[in-house]
N, CA, C and O of each residue as an XYZ file, in Angstrom:
688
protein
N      -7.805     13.662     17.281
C      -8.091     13.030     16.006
C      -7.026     13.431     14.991
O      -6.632     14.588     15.137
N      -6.415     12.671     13.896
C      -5.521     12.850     12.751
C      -6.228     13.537     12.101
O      -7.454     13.507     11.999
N      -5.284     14.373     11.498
C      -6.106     15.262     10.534
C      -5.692     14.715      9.252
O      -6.703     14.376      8.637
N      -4.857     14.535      8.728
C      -4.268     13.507      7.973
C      -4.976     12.080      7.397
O      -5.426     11.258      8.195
N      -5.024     11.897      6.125
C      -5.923     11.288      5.672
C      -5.497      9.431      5.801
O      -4.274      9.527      5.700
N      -5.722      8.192      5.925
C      -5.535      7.312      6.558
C      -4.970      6.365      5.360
O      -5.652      6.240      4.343
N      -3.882      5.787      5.472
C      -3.387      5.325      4.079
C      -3.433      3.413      4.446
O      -3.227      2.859      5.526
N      -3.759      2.821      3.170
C      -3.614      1.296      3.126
C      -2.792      1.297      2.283
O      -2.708      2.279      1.545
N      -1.816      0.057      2.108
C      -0.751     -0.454      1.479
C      -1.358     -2.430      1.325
O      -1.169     -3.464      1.966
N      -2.092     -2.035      0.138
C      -2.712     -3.157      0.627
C      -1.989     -4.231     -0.917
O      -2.066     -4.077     -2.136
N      -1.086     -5.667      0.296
C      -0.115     -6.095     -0.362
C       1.083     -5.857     -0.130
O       1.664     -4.981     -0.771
N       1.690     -6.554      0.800
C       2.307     -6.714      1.688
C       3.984     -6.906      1.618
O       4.932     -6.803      2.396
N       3.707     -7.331     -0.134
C       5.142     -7.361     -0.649
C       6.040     -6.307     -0.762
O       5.601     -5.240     -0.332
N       7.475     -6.285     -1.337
C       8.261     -5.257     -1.626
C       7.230     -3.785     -1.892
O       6.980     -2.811     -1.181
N       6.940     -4.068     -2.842
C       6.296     -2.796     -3.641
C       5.314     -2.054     -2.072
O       5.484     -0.881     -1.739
N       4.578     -2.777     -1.490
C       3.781     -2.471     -0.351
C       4.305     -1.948      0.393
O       3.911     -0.831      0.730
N       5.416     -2.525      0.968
C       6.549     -1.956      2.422
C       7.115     -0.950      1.786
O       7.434     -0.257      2.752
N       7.499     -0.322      0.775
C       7.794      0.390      0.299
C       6.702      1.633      0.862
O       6.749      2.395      1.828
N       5.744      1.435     -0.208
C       4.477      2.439     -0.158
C       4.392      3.047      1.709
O       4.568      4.094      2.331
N       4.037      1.714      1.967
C       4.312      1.804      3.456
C       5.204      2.822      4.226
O       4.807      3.828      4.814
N       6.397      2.404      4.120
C       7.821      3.040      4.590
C       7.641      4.977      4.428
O       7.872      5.877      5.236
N       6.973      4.995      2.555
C       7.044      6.841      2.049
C       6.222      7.083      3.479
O       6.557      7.398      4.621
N       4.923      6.757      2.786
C       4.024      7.252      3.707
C       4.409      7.398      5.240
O       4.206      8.528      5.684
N       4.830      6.642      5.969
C       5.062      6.714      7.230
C       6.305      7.929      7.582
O       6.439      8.808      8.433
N       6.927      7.533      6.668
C       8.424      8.735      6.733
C       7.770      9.908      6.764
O       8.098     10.692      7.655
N       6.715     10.299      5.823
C       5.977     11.610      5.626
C       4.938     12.107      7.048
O       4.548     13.271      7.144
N       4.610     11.120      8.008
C       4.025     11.226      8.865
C       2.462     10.685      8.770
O       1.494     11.038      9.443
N       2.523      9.994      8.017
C       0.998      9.525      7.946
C       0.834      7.986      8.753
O       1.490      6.949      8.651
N       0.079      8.220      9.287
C      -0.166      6.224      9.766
C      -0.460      5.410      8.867
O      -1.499      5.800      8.335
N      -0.118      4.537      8.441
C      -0.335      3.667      7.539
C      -0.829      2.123      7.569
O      -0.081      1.555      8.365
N      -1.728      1.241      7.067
C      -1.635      0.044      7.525
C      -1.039     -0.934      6.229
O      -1.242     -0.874      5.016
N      -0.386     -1.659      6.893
C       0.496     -2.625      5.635
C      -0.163     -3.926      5.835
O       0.111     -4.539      6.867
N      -1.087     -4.488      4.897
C      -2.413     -5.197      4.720
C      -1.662     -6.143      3.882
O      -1.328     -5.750      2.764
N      -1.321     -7.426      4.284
C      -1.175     -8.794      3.971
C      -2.882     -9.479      3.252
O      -3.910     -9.746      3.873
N      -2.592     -9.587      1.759
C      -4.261     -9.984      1.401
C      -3.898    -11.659      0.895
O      -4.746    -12.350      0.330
N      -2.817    -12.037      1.138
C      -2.979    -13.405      0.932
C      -2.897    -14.117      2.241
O      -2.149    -13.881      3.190
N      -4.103    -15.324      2.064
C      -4.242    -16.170      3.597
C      -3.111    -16.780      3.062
O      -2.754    -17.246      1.980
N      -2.302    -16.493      5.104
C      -1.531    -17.303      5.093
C      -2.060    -18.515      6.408
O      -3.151    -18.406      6.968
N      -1.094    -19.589      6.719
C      -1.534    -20.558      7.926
C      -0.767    -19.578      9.635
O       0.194    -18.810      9.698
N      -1.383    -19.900     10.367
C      -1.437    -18.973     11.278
C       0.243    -19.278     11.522
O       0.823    -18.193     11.576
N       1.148    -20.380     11.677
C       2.527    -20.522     11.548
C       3.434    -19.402     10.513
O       4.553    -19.061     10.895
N       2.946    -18.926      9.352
C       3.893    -18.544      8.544
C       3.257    -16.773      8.729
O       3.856    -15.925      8.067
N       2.308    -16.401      9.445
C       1.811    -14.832      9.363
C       2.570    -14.320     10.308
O       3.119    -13.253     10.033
N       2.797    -14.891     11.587
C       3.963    -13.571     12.239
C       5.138    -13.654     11.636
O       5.482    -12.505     11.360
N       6.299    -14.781     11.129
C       7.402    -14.606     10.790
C       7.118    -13.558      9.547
O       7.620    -12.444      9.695
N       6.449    -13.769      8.470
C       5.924    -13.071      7.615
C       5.996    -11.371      7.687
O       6.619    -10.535      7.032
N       5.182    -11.305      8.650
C       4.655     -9.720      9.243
C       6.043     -9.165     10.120
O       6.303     -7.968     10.238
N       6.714    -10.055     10.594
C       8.114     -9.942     10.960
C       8.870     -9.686     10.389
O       9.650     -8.794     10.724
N       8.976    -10.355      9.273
C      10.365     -9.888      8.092
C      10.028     -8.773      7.068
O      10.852     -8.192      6.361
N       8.567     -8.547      7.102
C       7.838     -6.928      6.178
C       8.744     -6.255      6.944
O       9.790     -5.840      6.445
N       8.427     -6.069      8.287
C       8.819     -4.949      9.638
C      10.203     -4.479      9.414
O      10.708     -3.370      9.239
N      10.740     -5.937      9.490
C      12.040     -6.073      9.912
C      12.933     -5.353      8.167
O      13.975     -4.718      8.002
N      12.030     -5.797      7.331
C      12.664     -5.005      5.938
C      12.226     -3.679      5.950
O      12.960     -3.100      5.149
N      11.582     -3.034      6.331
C      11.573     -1.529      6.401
C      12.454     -0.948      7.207
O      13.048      0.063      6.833
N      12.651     -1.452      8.325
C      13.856     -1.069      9.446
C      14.800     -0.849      8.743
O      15.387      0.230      8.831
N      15.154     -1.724      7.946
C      16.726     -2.432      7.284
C      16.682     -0.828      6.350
O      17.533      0.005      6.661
N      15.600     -0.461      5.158
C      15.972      0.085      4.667
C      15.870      1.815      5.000
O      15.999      2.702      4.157
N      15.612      1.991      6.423
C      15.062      2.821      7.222
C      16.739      3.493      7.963
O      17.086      4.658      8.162
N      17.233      2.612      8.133
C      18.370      2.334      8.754
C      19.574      2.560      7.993
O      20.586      3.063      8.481
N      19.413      2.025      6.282
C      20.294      2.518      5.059
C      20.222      3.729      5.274
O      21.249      4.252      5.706
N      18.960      4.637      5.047
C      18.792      5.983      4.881
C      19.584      6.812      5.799
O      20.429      7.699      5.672
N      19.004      6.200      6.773
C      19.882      6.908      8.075
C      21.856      7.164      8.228
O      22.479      8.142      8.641
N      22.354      5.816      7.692
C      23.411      5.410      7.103
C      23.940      6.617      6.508
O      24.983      7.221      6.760
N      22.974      6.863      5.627
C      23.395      8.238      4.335
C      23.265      9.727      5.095
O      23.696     10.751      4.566
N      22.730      9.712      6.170
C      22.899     10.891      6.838
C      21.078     11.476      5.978
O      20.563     12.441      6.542
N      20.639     11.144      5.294
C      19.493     11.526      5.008
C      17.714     12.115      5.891
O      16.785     12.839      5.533
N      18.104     11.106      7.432
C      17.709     11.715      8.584
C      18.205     10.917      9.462
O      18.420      9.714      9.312
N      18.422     11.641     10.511
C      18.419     11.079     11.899
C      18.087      9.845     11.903
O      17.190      9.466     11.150
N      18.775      8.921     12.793
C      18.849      7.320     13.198
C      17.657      7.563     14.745
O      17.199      6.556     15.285
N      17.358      8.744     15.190
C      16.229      8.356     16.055
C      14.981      8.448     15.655
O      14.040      8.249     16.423
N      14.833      8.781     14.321
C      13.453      9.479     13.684
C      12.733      7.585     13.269
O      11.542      7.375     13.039
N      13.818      6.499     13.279
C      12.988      5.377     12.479
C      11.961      4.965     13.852
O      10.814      4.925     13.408
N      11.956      4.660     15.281
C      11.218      4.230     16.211
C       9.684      5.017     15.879
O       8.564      4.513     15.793
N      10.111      6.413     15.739
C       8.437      6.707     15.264
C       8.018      6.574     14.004
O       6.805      6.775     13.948
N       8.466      6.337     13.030
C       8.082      6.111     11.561
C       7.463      4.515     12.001
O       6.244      4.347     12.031
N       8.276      3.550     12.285
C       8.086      2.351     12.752
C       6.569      2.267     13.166
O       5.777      1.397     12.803
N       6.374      3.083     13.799
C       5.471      3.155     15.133
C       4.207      3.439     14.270
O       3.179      2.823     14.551
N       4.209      4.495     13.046
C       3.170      4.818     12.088
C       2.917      3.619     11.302
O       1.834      3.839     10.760
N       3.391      2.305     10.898
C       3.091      1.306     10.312
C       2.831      0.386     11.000
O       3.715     -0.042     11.741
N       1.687     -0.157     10.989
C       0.428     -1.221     11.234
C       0.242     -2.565     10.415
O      -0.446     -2.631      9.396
N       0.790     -3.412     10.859
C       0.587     -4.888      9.882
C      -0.362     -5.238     10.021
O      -0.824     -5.260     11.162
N      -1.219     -5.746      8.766
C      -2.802     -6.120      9.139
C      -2.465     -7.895      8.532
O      -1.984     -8.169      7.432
N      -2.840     -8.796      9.503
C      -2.805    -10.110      8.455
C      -4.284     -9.807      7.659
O      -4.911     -8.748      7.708
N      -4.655    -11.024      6.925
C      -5.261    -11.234      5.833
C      -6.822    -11.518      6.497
O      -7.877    -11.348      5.886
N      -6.681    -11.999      7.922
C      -8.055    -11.926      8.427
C      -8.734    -10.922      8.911
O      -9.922    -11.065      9.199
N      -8.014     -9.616      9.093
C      -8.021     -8.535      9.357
C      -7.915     -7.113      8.485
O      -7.894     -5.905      8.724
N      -7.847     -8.205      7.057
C      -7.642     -7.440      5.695
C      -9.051     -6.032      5.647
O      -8.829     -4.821      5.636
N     -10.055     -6.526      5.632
C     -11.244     -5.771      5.651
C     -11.718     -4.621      6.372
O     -12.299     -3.582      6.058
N     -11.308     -5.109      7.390
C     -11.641     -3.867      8.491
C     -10.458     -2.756      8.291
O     -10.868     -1.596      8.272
N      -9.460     -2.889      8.184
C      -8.462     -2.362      8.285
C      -8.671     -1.653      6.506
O      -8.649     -0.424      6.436
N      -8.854     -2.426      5.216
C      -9.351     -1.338      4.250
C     -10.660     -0.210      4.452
O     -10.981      0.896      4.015
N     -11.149     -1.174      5.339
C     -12.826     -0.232      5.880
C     -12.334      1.541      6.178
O     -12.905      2.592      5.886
N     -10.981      1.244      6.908
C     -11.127      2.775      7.625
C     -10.251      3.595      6.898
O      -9.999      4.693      7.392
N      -9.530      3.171      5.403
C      -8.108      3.720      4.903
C      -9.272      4.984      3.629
O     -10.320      4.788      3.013
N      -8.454      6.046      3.749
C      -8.807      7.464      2.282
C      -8.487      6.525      1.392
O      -9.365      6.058      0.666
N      -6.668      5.942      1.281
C      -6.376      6.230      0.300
C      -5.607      5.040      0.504
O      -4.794      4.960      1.425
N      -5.855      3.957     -0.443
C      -5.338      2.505     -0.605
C      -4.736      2.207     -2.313
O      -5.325      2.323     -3.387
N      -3.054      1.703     -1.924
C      -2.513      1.788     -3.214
C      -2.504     -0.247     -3.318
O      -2.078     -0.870     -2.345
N      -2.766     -0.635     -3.963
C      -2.503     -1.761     -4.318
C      -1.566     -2.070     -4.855
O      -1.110     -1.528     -5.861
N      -1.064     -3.111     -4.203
C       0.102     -3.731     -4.738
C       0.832     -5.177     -5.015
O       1.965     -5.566     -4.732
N      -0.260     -5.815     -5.680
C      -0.160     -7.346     -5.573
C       0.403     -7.827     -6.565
O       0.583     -6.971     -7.431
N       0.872     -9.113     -6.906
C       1.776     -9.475     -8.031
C       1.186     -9.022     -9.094
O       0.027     -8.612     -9.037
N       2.063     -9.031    -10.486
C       1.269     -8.375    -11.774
C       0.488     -9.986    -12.030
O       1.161    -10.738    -12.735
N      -0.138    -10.251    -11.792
C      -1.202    -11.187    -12.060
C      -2.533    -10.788    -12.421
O      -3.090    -10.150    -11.528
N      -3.163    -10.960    -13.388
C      -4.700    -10.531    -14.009
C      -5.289    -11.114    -12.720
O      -5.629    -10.346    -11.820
N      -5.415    -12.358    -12.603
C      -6.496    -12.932    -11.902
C      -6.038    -12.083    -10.277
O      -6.788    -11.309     -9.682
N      -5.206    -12.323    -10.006
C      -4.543    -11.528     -8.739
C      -5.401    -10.317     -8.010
O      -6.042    -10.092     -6.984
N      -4.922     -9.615     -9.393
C      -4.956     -8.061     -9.272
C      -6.779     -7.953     -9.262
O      -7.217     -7.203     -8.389
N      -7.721     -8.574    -10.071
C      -9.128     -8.703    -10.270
C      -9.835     -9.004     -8.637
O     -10.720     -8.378     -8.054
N      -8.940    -10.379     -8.146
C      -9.282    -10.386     -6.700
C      -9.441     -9.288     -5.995
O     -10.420     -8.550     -5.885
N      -7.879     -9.226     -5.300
C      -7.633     -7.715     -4.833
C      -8.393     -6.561     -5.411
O      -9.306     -6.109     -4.719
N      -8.223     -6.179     -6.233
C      -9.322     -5.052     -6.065
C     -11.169     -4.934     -6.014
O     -11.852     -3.913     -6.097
N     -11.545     -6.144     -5.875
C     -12.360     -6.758     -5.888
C     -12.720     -6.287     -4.706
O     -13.319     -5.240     -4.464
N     -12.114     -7.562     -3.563
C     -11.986     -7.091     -2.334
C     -11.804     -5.628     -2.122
O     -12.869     -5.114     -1.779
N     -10.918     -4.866     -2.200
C     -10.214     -3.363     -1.675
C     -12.070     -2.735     -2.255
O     -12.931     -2.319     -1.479
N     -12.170     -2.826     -3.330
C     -13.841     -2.173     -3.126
C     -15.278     -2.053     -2.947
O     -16.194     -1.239     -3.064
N     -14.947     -3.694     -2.482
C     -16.117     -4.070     -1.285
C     -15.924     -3.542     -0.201
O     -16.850     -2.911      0.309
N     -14.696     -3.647      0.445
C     -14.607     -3.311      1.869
C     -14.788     -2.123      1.914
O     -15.284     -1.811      2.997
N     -14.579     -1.044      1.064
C     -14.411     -0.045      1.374
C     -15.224      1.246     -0.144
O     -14.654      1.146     -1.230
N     -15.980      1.899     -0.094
C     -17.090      2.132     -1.195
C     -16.737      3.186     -0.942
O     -17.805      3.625     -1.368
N     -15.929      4.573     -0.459
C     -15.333      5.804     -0.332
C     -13.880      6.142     -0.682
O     -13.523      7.147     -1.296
N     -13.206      5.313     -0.280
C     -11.459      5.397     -0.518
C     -11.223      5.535     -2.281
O     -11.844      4.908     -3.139
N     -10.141      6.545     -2.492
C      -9.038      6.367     -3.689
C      -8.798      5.110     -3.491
O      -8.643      4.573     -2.394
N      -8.755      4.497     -4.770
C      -8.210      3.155     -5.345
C      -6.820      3.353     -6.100
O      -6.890      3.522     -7.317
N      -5.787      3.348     -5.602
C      -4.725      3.168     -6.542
C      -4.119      1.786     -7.106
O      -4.023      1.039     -6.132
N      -3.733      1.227     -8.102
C      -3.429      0.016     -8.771
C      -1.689      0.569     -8.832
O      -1.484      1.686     -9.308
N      -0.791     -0.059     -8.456
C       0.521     -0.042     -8.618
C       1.107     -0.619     -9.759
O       2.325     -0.785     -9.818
N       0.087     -1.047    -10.978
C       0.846     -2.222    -12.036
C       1.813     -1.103    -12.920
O       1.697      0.112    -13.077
N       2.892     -2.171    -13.455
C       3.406     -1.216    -14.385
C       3.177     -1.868    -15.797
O       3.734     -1.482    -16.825
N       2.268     -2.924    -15.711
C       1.834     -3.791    -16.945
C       0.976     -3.786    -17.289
O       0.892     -4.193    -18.448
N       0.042     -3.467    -16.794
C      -1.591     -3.794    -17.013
C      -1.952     -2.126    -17.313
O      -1.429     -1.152    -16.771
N      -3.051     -2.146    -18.384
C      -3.591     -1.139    -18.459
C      -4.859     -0.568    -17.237
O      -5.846     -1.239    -16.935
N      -4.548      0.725    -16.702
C      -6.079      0.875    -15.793
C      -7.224      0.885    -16.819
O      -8.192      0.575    -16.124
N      -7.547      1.015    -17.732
C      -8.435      0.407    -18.344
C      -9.068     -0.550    -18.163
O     -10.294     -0.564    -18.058
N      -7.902     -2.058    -18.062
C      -8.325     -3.126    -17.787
C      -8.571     -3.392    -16.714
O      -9.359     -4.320    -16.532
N      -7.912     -2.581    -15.392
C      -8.405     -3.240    -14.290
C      -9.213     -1.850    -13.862
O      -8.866     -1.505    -12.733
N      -9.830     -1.290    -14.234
C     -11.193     -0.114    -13.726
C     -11.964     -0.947    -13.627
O     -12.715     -0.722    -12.678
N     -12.303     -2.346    -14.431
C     -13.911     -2.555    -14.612
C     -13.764     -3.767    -13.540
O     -14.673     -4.595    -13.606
N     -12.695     -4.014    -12.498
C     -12.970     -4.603    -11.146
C     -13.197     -3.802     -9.952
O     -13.271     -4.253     -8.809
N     -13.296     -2.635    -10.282
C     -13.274     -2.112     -8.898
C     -14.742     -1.040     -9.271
O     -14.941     -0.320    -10.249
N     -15.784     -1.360     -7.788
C     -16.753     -0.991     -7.811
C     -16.869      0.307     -7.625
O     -16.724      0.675     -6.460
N     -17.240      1.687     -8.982
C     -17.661      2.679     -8.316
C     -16.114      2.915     -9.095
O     -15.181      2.742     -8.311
N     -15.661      3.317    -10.649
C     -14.167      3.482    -10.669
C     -13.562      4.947    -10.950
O     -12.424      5.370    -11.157
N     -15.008      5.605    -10.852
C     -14.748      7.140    -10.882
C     -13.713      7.725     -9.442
O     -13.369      8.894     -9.265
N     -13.369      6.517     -8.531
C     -12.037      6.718     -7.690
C     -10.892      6.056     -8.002
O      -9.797      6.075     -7.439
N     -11.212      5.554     -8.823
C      -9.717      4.871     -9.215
C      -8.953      5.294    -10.416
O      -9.502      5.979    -11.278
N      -7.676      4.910    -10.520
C      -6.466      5.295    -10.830
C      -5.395      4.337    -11.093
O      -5.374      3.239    -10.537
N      -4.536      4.706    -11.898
C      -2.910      4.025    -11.736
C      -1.838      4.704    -11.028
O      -1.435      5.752    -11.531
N      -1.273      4.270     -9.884
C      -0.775      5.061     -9.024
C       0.873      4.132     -9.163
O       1.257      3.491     -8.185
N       1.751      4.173    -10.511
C       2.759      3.402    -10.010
C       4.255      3.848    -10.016
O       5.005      4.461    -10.776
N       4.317      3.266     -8.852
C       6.023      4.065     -7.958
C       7.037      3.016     -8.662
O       6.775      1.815     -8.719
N       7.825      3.395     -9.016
C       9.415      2.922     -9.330
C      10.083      2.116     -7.867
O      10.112      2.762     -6.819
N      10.463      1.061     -7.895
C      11.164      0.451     -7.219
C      12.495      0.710     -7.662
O      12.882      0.833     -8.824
N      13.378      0.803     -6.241
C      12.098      0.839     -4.926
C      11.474      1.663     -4.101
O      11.965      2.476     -3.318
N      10.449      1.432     -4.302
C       9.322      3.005     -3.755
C      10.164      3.791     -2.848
O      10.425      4.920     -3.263
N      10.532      3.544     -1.989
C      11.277      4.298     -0.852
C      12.148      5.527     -1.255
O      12.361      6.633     -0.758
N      12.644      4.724     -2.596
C      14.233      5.530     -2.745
C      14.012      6.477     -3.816
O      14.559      7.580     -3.803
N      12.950      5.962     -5.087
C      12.975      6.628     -6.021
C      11.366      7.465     -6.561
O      10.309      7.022     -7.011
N      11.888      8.910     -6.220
C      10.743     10.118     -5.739
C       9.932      9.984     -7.063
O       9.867     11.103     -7.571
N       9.271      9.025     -7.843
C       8.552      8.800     -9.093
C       7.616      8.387     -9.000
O       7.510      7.339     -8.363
N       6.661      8.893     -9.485
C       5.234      8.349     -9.723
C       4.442      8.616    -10.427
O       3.830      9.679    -10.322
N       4.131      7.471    -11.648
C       3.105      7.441    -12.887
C       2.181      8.058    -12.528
O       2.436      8.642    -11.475
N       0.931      8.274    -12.989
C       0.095      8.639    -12.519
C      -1.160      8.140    -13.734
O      -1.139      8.914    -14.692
N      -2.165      7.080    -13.866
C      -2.829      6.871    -15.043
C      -4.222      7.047    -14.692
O      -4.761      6.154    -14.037
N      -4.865      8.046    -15.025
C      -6.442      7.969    -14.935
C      -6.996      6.948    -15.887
O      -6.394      6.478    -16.852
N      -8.451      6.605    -15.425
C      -8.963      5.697    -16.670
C     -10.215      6.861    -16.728
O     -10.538      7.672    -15.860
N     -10.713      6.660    -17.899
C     -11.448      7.583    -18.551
C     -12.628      8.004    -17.319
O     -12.991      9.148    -17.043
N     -13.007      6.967    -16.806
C     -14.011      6.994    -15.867
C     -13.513      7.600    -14.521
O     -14.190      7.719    -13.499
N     -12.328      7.931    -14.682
C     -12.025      9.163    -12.913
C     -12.323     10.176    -12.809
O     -12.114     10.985    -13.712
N     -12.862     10.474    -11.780
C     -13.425     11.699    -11.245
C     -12.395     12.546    -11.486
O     -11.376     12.169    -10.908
N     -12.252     13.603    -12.150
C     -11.393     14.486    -12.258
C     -10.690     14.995    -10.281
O      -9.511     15.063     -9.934
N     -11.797     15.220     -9.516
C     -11.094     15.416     -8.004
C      -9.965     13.826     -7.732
O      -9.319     13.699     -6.692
């Protein structure tokens, strides 16, 4: 069993593969959770070019001598693409899920909507760098776990992270 706590990247975009990429580099398994339906034609190329962009910037690093060029096959190996029909189950089993969906109100209200139905135990992190957690605490059910958790793009490269409680977080 992992002893290591189970991470979602839920949002599939830049900001996500990013989140994705730390985490996995650090040794954690991660799942990189696509929450927009796509048509079953455009989800593997999709989930293909996430992959295929972490490699790329997996591969820069390596470039820089920053680690070893054999260390990306198992980092690789720690990230899990979830499509969007598979969104749920896959938040069901994550500690600690950072959201990362366009800065959209209505967007972001969905998504976390979802992220705390599926899942009524996990840290909630919100990645916005626009929106107050204020405003988006009162979508997510139960917000004494939630937070503003937002990384500088691009997450990978730059070791920063906001950190915004909303009044209602559990101090743990």
């Amino acid at each position: 069993m992992n002893a290591l706590p189970q991470i979602a990247a839920a949002g599939a975009g830049r900001m996500g593969q990013g989140i994705a990429q730390v985490f996995a580099y650090a040794g954690y398994e991660v799942s990189l959770i696509d929450l927009k339906p796509r048509p079953d034609t455009e989800t593997v190329p999709f989930a293909n070019n996430a992959l295929m962009q972490i490699e790329k910037n997996l591969r820069f690093l390596a470039s820089l001598d920053v680690f070893p060029e054999d260390k990306i096959p198992p980092i690789m190996a720690r990230i899990h693409f979830q499509a969007e029909p598979e969104a749920d189950q896959a938040l069901s089993q994550a500690d600690f899920i950072f959201e990362g969906v366009p800065e959209v109100l209505k967007i972001k209200e969905s998504a976390l909507g979802r992220i705390s139905q599926a899942n009524e135990q996990a840290v909630i992190a919100s990645t916005t760098s626009t929106m107050l957690v204020t405003q988006l605490a009162d979508f997510v059910h139960n917000p004494a776990r939630f937070l503003n958790a937002h990384w500088l793009n691009p997450a990978y490269l730059i070791p920063l992270v906001e950190v915004s409680p909303d009044p209602a977080t559990a101090r743990e």
